[in-house]
VONU-735700 format. One record per residue: residue number from 1; residue in three letters; x, y, z of N, C-alpha, C, O in turn. Coordinates in Angstrom, 1 decimal, always signed. Each point is the difference from the previous one (the first is absolute). Layout:
    k    r      nx      ny      nz     cax     cay     caz      cx      cy      cz      ox      oy      oz
  NUM  Ala       X       Y       Z       X       Y       Z       X       Y       Z       X       Y       Z
...
***
This chain:
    k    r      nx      ny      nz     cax     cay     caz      cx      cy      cz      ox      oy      oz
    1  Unk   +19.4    -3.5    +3.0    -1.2    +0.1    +0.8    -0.9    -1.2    +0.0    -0.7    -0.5    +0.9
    2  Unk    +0.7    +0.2    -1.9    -1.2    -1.6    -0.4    +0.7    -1.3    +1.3    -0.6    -1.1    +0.3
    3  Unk    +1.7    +1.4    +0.0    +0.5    -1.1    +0.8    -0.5    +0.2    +1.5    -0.3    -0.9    +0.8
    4  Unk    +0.2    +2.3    -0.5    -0.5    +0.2    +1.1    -1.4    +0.3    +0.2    -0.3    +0.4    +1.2
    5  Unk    -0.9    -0.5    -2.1    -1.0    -0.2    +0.2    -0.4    -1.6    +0.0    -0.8    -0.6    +0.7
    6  Unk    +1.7    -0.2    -1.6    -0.4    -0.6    +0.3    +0.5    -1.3    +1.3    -0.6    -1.0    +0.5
    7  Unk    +1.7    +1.5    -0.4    +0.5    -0.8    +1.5    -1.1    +0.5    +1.5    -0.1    -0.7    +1.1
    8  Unk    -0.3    +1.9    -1.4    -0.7    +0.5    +1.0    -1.6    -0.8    -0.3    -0.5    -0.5    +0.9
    9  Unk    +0.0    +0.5    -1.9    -1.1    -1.4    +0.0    +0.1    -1.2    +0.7    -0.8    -0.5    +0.8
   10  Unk    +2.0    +0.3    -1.3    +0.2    -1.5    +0.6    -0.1    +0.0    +1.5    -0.8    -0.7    +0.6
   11  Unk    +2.2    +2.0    +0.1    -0.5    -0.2    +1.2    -1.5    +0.1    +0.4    -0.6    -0.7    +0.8
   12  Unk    +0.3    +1.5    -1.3    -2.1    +0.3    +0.2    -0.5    -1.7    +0.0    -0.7    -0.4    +1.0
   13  Unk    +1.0    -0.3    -1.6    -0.9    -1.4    -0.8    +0.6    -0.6    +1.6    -0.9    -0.3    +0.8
   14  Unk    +2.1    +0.1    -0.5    +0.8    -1.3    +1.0    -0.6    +1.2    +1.8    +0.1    -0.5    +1.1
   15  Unk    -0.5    +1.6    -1.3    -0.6    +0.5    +1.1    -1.2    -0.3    -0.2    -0.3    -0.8    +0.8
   16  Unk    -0.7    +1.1    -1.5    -1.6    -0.5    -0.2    +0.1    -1.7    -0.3    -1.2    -0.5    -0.1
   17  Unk    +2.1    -0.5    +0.0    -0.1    -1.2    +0.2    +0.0    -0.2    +1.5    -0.9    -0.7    +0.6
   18  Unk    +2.0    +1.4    +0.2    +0.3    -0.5    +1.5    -1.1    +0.4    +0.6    -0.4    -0.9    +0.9
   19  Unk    -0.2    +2.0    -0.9    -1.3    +0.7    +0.8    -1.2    -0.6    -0.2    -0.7    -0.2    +0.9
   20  Unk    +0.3    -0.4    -2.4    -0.9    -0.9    -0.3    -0.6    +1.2    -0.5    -1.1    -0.6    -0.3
   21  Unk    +0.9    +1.8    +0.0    -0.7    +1.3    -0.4    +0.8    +0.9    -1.1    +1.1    +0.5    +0.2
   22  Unk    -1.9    -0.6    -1.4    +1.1    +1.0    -0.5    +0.1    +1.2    +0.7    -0.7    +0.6    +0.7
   23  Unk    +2.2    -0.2    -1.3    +0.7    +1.1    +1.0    -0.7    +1.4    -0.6    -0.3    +0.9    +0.8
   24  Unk    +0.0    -0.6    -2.2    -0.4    +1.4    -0.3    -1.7    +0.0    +0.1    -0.8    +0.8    -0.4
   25  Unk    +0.5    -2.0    +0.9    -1.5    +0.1    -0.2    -1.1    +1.2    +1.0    +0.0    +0.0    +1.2
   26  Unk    -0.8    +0.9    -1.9    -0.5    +1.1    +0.7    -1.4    -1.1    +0.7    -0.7    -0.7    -0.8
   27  Unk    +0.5    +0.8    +2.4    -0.9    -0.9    +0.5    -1.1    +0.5    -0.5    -0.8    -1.0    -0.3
   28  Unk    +0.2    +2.4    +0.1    -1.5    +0.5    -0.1    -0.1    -0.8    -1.5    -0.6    -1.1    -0.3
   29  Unk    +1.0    +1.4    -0.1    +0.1    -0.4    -1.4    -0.4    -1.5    -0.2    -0.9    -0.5    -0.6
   30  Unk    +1.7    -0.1    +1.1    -0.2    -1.4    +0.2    -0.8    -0.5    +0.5    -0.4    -0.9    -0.7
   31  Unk    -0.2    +1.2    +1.8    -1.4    -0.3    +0.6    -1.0    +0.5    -0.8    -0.9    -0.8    -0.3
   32  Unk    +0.9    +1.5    +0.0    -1.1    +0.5    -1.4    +0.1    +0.0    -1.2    -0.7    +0.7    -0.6
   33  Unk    +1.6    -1.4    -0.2    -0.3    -0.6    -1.2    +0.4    -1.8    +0.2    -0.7    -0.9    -0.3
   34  Unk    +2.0    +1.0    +0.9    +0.1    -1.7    +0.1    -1.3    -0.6    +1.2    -0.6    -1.0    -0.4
   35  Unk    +0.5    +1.3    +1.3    -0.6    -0.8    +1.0    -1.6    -0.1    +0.0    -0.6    -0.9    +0.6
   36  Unk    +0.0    +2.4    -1.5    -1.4    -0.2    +0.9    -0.6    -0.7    -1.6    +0.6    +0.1    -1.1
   37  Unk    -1.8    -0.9    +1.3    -0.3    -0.8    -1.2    -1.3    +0.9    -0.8    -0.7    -0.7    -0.7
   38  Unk    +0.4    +1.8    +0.9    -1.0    +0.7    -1.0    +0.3    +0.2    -1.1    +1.2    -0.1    -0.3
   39  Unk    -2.0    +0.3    -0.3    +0.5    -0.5    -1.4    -0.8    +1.7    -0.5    -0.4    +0.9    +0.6
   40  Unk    +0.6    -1.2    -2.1    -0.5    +1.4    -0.6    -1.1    -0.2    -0.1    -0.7    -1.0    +0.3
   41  Unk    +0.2    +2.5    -0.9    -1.6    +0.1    +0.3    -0.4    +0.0    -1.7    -1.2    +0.0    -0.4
   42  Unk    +2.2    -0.1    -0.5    -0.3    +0.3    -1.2    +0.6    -0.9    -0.7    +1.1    -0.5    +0.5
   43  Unk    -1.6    +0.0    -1.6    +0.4    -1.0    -1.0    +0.5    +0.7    -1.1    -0.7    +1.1    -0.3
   44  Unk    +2.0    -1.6    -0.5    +0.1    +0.7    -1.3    +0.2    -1.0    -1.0    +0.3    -1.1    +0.2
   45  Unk    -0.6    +1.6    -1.0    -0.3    -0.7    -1.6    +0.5    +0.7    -1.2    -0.5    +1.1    -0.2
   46  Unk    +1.3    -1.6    -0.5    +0.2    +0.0    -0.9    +1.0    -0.8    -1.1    +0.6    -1.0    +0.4
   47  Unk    -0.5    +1.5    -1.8    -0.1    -1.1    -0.9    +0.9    -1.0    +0.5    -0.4    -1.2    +0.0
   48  Unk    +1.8    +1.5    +0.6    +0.8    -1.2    +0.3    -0.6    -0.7    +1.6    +0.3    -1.1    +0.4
   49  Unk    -1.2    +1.9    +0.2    -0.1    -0.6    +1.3    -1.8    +0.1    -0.2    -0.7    +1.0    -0.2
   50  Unk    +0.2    -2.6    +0.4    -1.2    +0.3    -0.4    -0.4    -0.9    +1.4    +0.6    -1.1    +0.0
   51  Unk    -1.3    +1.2    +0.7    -0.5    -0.8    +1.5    -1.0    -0.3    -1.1    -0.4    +0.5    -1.1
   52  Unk    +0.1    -1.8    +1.9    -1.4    -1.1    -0.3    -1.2    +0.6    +1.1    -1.2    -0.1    -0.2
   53  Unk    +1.8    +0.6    +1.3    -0.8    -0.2    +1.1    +0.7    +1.7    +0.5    +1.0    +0.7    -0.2
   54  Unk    -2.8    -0.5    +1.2    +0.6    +1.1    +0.0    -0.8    -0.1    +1.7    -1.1    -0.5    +0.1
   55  Unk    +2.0    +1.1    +1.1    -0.8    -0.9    +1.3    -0.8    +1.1    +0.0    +0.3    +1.1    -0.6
   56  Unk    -2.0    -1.6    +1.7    -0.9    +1.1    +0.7    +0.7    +1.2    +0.3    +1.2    +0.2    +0.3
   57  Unk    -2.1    +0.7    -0.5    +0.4    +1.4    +0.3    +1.2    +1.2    -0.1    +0.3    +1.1    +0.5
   58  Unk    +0.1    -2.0    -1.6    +1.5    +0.5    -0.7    -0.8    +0.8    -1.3    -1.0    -0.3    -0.6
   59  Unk    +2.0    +1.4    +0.3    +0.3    +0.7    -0.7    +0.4    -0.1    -1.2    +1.1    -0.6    +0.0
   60  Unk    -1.4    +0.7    -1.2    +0.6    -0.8    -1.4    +0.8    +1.5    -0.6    -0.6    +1.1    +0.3
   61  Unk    +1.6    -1.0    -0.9    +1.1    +1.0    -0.3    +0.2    -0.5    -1.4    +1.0    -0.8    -0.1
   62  Unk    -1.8    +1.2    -1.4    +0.3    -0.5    -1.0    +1.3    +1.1    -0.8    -0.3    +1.1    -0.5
   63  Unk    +1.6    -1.8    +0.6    +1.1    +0.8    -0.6    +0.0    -0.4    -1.6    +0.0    -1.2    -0.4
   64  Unk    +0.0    +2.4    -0.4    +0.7    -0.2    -1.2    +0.9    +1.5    -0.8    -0.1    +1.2    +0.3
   65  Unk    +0.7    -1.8    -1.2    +0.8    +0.9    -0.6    -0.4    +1.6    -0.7    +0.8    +0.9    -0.1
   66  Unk    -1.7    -0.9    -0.2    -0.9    +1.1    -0.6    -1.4    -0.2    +1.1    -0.1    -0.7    +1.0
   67  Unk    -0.7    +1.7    -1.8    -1.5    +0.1    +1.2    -0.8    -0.3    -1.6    +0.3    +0.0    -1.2
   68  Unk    -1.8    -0.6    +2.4    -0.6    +0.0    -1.2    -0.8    +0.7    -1.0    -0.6    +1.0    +0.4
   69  Unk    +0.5    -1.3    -1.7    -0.4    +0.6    -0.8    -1.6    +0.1    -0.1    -0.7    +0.8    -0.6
   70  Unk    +0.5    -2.1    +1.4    -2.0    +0.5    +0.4    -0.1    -0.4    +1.1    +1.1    -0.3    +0.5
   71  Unk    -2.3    +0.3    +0.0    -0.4    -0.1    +1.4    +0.1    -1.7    +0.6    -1.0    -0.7    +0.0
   72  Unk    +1.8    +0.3    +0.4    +0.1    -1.2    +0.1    -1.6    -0.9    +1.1    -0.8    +0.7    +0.7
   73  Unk    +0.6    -2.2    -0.9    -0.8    +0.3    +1.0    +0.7    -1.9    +0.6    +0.3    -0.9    -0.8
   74  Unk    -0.3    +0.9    +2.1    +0.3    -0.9    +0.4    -0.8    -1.1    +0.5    -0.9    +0.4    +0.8
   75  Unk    +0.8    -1.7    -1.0    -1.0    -1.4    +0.3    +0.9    -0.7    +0.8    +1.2    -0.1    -0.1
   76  Unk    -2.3    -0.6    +1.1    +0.5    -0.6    +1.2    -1.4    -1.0    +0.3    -1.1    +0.1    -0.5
   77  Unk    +1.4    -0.7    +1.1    -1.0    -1.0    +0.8    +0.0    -0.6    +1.1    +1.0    -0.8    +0.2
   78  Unk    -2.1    +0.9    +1.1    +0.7    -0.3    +1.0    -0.1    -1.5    +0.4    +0.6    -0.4    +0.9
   79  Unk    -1.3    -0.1    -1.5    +0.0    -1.6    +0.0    +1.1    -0.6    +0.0    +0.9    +0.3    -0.8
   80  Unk    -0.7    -1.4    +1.9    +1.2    -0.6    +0.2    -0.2    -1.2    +0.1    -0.9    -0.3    +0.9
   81  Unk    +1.5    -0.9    -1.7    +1.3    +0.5    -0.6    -0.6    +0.1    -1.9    -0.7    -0.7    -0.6
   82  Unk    +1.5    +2.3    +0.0    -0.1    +0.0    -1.1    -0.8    -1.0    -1.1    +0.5    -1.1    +0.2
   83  Unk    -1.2    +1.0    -0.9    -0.8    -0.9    -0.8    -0.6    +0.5    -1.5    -0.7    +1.0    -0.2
   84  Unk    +1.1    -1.9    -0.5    -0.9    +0.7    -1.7    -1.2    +0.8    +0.1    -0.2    +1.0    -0.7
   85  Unk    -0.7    -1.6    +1.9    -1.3    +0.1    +0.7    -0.5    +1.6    +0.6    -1.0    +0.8    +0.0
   86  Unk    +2.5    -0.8    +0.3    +0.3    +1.8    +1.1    -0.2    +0.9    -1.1    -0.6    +1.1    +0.0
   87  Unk    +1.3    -1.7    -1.5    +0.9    +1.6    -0.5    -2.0    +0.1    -0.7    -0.2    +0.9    -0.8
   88  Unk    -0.7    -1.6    +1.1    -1.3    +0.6    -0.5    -0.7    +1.0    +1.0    -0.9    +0.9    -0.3
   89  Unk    +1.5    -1.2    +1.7    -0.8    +1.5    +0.8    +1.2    +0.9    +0.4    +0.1    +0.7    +1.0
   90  Unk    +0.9    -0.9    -2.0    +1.4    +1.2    +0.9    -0.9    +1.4    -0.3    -1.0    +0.1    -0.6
   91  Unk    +2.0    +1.1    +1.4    -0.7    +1.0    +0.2    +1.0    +1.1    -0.9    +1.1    -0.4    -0.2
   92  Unk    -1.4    +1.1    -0.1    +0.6    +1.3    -0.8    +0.4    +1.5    +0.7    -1.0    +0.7    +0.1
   93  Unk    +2.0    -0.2    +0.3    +0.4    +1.1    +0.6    +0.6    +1.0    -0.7    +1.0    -0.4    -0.6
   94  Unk    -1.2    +1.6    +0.4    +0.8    +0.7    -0.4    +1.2    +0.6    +0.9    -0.3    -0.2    +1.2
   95  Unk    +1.5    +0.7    -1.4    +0.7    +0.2    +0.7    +0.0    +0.5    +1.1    +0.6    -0.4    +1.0
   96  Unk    -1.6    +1.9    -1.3    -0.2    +0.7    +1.0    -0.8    -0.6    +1.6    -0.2    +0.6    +1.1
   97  Unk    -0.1    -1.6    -1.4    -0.6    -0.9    +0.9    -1.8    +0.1    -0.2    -0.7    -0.6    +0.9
   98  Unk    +0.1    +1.4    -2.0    -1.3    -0.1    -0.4    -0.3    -1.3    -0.7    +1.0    -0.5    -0.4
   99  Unk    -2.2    +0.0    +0.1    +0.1    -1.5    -0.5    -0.4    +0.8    -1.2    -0.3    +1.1    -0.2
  100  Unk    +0.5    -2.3    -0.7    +0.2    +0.0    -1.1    -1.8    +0.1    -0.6    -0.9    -0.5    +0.8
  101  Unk    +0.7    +1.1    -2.3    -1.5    -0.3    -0.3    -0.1    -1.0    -1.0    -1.1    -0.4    -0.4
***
C-alpha cells in the first residue's frame, strides 16, 4: 500500500507543477489564511517565546505552565523607544485589567 500512496503524490506533485496551483489545495482556505495579510489581534508570550515588542492595540496572552501563586501585576511603558528613563514612569496593571495600587 505505501507504494501506492505514494506514487499517487507524486502524480499530485507533476499535476500541481504543470497547473502552476497545487492540485489538493482548498481555495477558501487559501484565500483566507495564505492570501489576506491581517495579522492576529493577540500577542503570546511565553518562557521560550518572549516578544520585545508588542504592536498598538494588540492583546498580550501571558502562557505558563502552572497558574499563579499570587496576583501577578504587569509593567509596561508607553514611551518609545524603550529607555532606563521610561522604566521610572512604567505603569502597573493587574490582570484583571484594574490598575494596580
Amino acid at each position: 500500500m505505501p507504494l501506492y500512496w505514494a506514487h499517487a503524490e507524486y502524480v499530485s506533485l507533476i499535476r500541481s507543477r504543470h497547473d502552476d496551483v497545487y492540485f489538493d489545495r482548498i481555495e477558501l482556505v487559501y484565500q483566507r489564511y495564505a492570501k489576506t495579510e491581517k495579522g492576529s489581534k493577540m500577542e503570546m508570550w511565553t518562557f521560550s517565546h518572549q516578544p520585545q515588542r508588542i504592536g498598538k492595540g494588540k492583546r498580550l496572552r501571558i502562557i505558563t505552565e502552572e497558574a499563579a501563586k499570587t496576583q501577578p501585576k504587569l509593567a509596561w511603558d508607553e514611551a518609545r523607544p524603550a529607555s532606563r528613563a521610561a522604566w521610572q514612569r512604567f505603569q502597573e496593571q493587574a490582570p484583571n485589567g484594574s490598575r494596580a495600587a
